[in-house]
Structures are given as structure tokens and as C-alpha cells.
N, C-alpha and C positions, 0 to 999 in steps of 0.2 A: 523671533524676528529672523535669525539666521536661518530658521527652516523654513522660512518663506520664501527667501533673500536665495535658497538653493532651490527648491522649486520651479522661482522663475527664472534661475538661470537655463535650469533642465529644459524649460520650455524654449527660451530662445535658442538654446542648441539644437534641439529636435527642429525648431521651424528652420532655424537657416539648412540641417540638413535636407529637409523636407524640399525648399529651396533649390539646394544644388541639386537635390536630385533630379527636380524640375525641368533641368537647365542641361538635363541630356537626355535625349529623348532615344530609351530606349529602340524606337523601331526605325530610327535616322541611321543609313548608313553611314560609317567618317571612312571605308575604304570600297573603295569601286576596282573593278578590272579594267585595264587598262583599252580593251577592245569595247565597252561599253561606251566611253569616252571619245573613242573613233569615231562609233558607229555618230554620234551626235556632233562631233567636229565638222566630219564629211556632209551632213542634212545644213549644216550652216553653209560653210565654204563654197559646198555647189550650187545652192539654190542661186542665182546670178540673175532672177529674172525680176527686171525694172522699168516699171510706167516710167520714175522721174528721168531716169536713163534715156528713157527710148523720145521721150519729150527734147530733152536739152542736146537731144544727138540728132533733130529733123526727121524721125521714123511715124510719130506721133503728135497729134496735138488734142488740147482740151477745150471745153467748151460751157464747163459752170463756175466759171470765174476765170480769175486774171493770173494764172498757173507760176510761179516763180521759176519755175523748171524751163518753162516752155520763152518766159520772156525776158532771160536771164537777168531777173532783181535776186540774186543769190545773197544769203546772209551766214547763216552760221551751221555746221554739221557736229555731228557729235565722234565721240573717243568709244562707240559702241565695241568697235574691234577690240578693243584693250580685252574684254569681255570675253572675246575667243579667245585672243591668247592667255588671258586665263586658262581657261580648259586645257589647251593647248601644254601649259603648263603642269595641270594635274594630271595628264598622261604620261606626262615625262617622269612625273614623281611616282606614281602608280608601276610606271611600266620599271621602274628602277627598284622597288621594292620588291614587282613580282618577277625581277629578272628576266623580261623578258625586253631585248635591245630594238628592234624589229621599230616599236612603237617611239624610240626615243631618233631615231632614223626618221619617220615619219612625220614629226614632230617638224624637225628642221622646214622640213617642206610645207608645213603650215604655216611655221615662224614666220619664213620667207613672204609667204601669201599675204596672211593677214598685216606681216606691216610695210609693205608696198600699197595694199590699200589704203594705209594711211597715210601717207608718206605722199602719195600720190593726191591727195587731197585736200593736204596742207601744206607742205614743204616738210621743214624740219619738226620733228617729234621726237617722244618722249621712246628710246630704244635699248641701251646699256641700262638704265636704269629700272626699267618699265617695267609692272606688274611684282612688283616687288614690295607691296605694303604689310604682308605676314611677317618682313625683317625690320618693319620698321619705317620704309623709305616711302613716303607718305607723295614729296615733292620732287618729279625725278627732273634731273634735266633734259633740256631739247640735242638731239642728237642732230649734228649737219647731216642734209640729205647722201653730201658724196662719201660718207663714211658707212652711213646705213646700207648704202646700196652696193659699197665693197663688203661688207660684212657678209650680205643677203647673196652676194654671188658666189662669195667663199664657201658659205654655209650650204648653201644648193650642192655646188659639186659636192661639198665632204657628204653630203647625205645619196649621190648617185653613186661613191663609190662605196661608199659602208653599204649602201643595200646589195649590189650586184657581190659582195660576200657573205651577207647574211642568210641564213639555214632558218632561221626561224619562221612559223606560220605568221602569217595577218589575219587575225581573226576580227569580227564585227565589221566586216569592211562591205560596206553594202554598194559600193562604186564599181572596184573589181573583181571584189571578190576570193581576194587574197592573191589575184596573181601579179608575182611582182614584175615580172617584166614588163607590164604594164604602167604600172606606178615608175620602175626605173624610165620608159620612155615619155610617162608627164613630168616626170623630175626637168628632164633633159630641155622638155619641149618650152615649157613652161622658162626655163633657164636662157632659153632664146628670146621668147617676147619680152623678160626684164632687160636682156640686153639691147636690144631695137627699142627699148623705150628711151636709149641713153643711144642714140642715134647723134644728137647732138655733143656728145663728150666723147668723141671717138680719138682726140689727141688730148685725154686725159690719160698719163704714166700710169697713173694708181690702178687705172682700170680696166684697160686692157682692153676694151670693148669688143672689138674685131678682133683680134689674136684668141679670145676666150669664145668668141661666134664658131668660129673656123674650128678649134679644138672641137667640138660637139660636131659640128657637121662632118666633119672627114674622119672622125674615127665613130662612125656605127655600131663597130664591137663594143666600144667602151661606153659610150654615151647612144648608146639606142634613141632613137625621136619615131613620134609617131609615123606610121605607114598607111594608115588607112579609116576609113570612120570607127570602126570595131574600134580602134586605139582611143576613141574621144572621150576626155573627164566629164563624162557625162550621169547627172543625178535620174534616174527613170523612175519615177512616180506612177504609184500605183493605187486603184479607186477603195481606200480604204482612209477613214475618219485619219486627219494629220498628214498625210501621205499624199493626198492630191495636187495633182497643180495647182500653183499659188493663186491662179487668175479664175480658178473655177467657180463659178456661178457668180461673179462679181459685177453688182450691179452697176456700177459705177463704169465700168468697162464696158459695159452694153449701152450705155444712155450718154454717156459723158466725153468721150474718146473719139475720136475722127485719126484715119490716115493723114500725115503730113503731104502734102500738095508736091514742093517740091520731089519726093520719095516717089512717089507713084508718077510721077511725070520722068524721074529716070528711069522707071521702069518700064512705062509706055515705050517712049523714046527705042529702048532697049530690045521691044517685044520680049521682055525675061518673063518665060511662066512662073518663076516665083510668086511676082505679083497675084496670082491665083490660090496662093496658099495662104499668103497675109493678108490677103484682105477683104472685103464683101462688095458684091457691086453698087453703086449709087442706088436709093429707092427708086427714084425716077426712072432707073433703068434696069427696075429688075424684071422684065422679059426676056432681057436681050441674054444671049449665051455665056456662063462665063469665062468664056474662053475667049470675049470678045473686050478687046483693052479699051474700048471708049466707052465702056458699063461703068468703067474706075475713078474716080475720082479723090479730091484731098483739101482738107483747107491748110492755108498758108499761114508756115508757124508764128512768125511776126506778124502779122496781120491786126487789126484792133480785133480785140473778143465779140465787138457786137458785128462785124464783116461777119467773121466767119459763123456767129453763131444766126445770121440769117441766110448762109450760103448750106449751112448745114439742116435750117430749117425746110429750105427749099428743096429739099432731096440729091443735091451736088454732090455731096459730100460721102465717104468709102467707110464706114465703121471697116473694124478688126473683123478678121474672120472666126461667124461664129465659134469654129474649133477651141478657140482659147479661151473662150469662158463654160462651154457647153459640154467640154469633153474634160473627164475629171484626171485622165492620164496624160495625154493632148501630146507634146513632144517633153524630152527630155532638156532638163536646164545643165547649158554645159558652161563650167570652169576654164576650156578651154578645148579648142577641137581640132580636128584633124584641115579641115580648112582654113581655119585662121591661120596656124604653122604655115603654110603650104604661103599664105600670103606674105607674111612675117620673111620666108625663105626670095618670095619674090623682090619684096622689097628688098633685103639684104643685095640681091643679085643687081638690081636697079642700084644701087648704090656703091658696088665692085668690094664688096667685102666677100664675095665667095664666086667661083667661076663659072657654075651652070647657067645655061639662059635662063634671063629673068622672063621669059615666054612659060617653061617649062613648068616652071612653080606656081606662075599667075594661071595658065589656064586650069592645072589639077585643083587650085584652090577652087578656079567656079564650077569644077566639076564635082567636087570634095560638098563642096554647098547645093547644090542641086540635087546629089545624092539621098544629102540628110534630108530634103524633101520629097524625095520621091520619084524625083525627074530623073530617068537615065535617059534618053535621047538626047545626050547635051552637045552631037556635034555640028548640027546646024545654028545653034545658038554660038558657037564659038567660033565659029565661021564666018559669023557677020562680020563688016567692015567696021560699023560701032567700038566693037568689043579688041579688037585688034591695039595691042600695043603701037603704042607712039614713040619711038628713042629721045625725043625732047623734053615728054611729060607723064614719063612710066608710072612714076609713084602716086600722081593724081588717078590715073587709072586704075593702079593696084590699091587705092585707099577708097577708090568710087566700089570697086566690088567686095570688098574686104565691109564696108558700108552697110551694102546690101544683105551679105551672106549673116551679120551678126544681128540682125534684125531680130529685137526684143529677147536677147541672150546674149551669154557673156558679161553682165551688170553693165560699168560705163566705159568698158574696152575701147569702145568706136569713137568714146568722143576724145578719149585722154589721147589717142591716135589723131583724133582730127588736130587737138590742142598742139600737138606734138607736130603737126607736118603741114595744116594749112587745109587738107583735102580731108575728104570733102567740102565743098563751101556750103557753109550753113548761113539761111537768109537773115538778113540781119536788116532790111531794107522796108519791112510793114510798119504800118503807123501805130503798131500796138506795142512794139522793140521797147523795150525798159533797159537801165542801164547803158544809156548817152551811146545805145549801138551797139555796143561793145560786146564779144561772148565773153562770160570770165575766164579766168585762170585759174582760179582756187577756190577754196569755202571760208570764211572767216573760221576760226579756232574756238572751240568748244565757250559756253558762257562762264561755266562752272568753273577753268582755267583761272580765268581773270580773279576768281575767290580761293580756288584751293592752292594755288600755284604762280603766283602772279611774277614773282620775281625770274624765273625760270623762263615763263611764256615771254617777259617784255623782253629779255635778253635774247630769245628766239626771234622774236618780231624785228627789232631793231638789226639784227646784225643779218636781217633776209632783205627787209622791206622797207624803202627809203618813205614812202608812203603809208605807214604802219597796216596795221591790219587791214587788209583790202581786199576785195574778190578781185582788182583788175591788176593786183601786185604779180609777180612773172618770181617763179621759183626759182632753184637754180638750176634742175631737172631738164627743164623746156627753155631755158636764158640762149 
């Protein structure tokens, strides 16, 4: 009996070994180099190119059903980011094992990134705590927005000045290419537009807003900003399987999509050759030249779906220009660019947080934007009496071209801009308008929250939103 009774012990020892050894999969790497982890960071961060964006921001509309984007019935977004920062995190651990600092620098500048994105989409989130379940921390608390966003400005400069010391290579960097002066001036640039997003807390102590704008602008040496399109956080995609532009050969994009009516009527308006690059001419009008603005057309984003999916039926209507589903390289998706700053800089100027004419910065922005398409004769366009600054209503103007230039790039920049300042007016006035009129202000908060987290999130909800969770609830960001 006992030599039986030892036999099958033998056996279950062998099997649970057998088991664990299961349970590691020899050919699973558990350590990566830290530039591997870049190179994949950078493919997430820059890719910025958005249909639901380019919908809820008046650039685009839809036409096989009743688009939540386009008629603002907003419901709930997800905690995807969390997911970068992750990564974001195993670089940091990676790059600290292999000693090399460069990557933990860099880091910062993602941190930064990725949770402004969220932050910007919810209000207050999960930050001091966050991504922290390998310790244990399962349920993290909600961080208030005005503490996250002194952290994210703290954190940005400490990573422009540790980089403009750092000796070390950037390797896997497929954006610049390792050079940092590059990176040091999106640190910078990038460091402006979170402040101009905080336009509204500019007699907030804590923050500094304009005192911290000024420091980057007036010292060059020390905080570099972009100078030119060469400088732009731009992903370049090239015709290889993964690699392509995101919008390549997408049928849904071809069949489904219409130019937004207002958009192309300011561009008429405008005579902007833009409008030639974005868009295709009406069927009904494809004889005419397209260099001819009455080829163009667009339906109206509020509008009912069956208007416009009969105006679109009738040939009225502009699809996308083929280039964006047709062409597998097509343009580069930028993070952030050399026009947007330029705009960003105007605005400041419109608003006396820096001295240069606000003329000066607003027209290089639409020359900055016309460039990345192609257009260098930009000075009869900028000539026009249209295009001419107003002194009573600069910012509308700087947010009308600023509008234009981010068309279908940059993810949802144009509209957190529009939420933020009022400009551009998005139509809100078709019979098709959901949501009692209203554009929203937020996303509701993840589903899964309310089960993994609940105590944490309703303590977050209640101490933002007198109205509990709401898309038309006002952060404290835009208050």
C-alpha cells in the first residue's frame, strides 16, 4: 500500500512540475529593450487620425445611419490609454535595468500625453495611482484635474531639461530618428498647447499659466519650439503590410462619408486651395475643373440623415479626396505640428500673454498649413480682405484657420479648442441635432468603472458634477 501511496505521489509531483513548466513559455520574452518599446509607444501616440474627430468637429459627415459623433448623442469612452501607459511604464522599467536614461526622459513626455488625453475626456481620473496593479492597487483613486495638470507641466519641463543634458543615443525612434533637438523642441511645443488649453485658469497661483507660456517663448536656448514643418511630430507611413495609412482602401470611407457643408462653404467663402486637397468634386459636377469652388459641395452635419442622405444621393454632395483611402502612404499623421504652434502662439498674442503681433503668428500658421500641402503661393491668399485679422474678434479668426489647417489630423485637438473658446461655431440648428442641441462637453466614464471601481469613480462624479455623470456636465478645465 505505501508503495503505491509513493508512486502516486511521484506522479502528482511530476504532473504539477510538468504544469509549471507549462506556465513559462520558454520562447515568451519577460525582457525587452527599451527602444523596442518606443519604437511601438511612438506607432500609438502619433497615429491621431480620426473619422469620429473629424465628424463631431463639422470637417465630415455620415450617411449609413444616425452617427453619435456627428449628432452629438455621446455615451461613454473607454480607459484604452491606461494601456499606453502601461507600455509607457515598461520602458521606464526596461530602460532602468538597461541603464540607459534617455528612455526614462522620454517617458515623461508620454506620461504627459497619454493622460491629458484622458483627462481631457473625462475630467478628473485615475493619476498618482494609476497603472499600478502589479503592487497590488487594483482600485486607484480619481486625481482632480487641477493637480494632474500641475504635475503634467512640472513633469514636461523636468524632461526638456534632463534631455538638453543627456549624451545618450535614442534608438528605435522612428519619428526623429534619434535627434534630440528635435524631441527637446516638441517637448517645449507640445508644453504650450497644454497650457493654452488652461486659457481659462490663467489667475490660477498654482499654475502659472502665462508666467510658464512666456518662460518657453523668450528663452529659445533653453526651451527650443518648433521653427518650421521639418520640426513637425509627425508619424510617415510607408506602403508596407501595418505600416499604411490607417484610412487605406477603407471602404466605408469611400461609400459612407460626405464633406461637412458648413467646412467647405468656409472654404468657398475663403477661395482656400485647400479645399482641393480635401476634398473631391460633387458627381454632378465632375466636368467642371477642380480648381473650380462651385464643383464642391457638403452635407449639413445636423441635418436629418434622410436630407442629406437624399442630397447625397442626388450628386450634391463632396466625398473625401480619393488620396485618403487610395494612396497607402497618403500624408503623415501628426501628434502635433508646426502650424498648430504658430496658431497656439497667435492666440496667446490675441490674448496679451506675449508681445509679438498676433498678425505675425496667425498668418505663418496658414502659411505653415498650406505648406504641409503643397501650396507655396500663399501670398495672394493672405492678402485677401477675408483672411485679415479683426482686433474685436482675433481668436475667432485664429480658431476659424487653426479649424481648417487640422483637418482630419491631430485626433480631437480642433474640437477640445472649439469646446474651449466657442470658435468655430459648429451647426447645431438641423432637424437631425440629438442631444436637446447641445454640443457635449465630455464622455460619460468607462462602464467597467462603475463594477471595478465604484467607490472611487462616484467620489470623482460627485465632487465634479452636480448633475452626475453627464456628457453636458462642464469639467473644471473649460468652467
Amino acid at each position: 500500500m505505501k508503495k503505491y501511496i509513493l508512486i502516486l505521489s511521484l506522479l502528482i509531483l511530476a504532473s504539477c512540475s510538468q504544469v509549471e513548466d507549462l506556465q513559462d513559455d520558454p520562447n515568451r520574452a519577460t525582457q525587452v529593450s527599451p527602444d523596442l518599446l518606443l519604437t511601438n509607444i511612438e506607432t500609438s501616440a502619433f497615429n491621431t487620425v480620426s473619422l469620429n474627430a473629424a465628424l463631431a468637429s463639422r470637417q465630415l459627415t455620415f450617411t449609413d445611419g444616425t452617427d453619435p459623433y456627428q449628432y452629438y448623442n455621446w455615451q461613454r469612452a473607454g480607459f484604452g490609454n491606461y494601456d499606453n501607459l502601461k507600455q509607457v511604464q515598461k520602458m521606464v522599467e526596461e530602460s532602468k535595468r538597461s541603464d540607459i536614461e534617455v528612455y526614462q526622459i522620454l517617458a515623461k513626455f508620454f506620461n504627459a500625453y497619454y493622460t491629458v488625453e484622458l483627462t481631457r475626456v473625462f475630467g478628473d481620473v485615475p493619476f498618482s495611482e494609476a497603472v499600478q496593479a502589479e503592487d497590488g492597487l487594483y482600485m486607484p483613486v480619481y486625481d482632480n484635474q487641477e493637480s494632474i495638470y500641475k504635475a503634467i507641466l512640472d513633469s514636461l519641463k523636468s524632461a526638456s531639461l534632463e534631455l538638453a543634458q543627456n549624451d545618450e543615443a535614442i534608438r528605435g525612434d522612428i519619428i526623429y530618428g534619434g535627434d534630440k533637438l528635435k524631441w527637446h523642441k516638441l517637448i517645449n511645443s507640445y508644453s504650450l498647447r497644454v497650457l493654452m488649453s488652461l486659457s481659462k485658469k490663467t489667475t490660477n497661483p498654482n499654475l502659472e499659466v502665462i508666467t510658464r507660456f512666456n518662460e518657453i517663448v523668450n528663452n529659445p536656448g533653453q526651451y527650443p519650439i518648433f521653427e518650421s514643418n521639418a520640426d513637425n511630430a509627425a508619424l510617415v507611413y510607408v506602403d508596407i503590410q501595418n505600416n499604411r495609412y490607417p484610412l487605406f482602401n477603407s471602404n466605408s470611407l469611400q461609400t459612407a462619408y460626405y464633406m461637412e457643408q458648413s467646412f467647405v462653404e468656409r472654404l468657398q467663402n475663403f477661395e482656400d486651395p485647400r479645399l482641393f486637397t480635401f476634398a473631391d468634386k460633387k458627381p454632378n459636377a465632375s466636368a467642371a475643373a477642380d480648381s473650380d469652388f462651385t464643383a464642391y459641395g457638403g452635407l449639413y452635419g445636423s441635418a436629418p440623415l434622410s436630407d442629406n442622405g437624399a442630397k447625397a444621393v442626388s450628386g450634391e454632395a463632396s466625398r473625401i479626396n480619393p488620396r485618403y483611402y487610395n494612396t497607402p502612404t497618403n500624408e503623415p499623421s501628426l501628434l502635433m505640428g508646426y502650424a498648430e504652434l504658430q496658431f497656439t502662439l497667435a492666440e496667446a498674442a490675441a490674448r496679451g500673454w506675449v508681445t509679438t503681433p498676433t498678425e505675425t503668428y496667425y498668418k505663418a500658421g496658414i502659411e505653415a498649413s498650406m505648406n504641409y500641402y503643397g501650396i507655396t503661393n500663399t501670398a495672394a491668399y493672405l492678402a485677401k480682405p477675408g483672411i485679415q485679422l479683426q482686433s474685436n474678434n482675433d481668436v475667432a479668426s485664429i480658431l476659424t484657420q487653426k479649424h481648417i489647417a487640422l483637418f482630419l489630423n491631430t485626433g480631437w485637438q480642433i474640437f477640445y479648442d472649439q469646446r474651449r473658446t466657442g470658435f468655430p461655431e459648429f451647426n447645431v440648428d438641423g432637424g437631425g441635432i440629438l442631444n436637446n442641441g447641445l454640443i457635449p462637453k465630455r464622455f460619460m466614464y468607462p462602464q467597467n468603472e462603475t463594477v471595478n471601481n465604484p467607490t472611487n469613480l462616484n467620489d470623482a462624479i460627485n465632487r465634479q458634477f452636480s448633475n452626475g455623470d453627464n456628457i453636458n456636465e462642464v469639467m473644471w478645465l473649460i468652467e
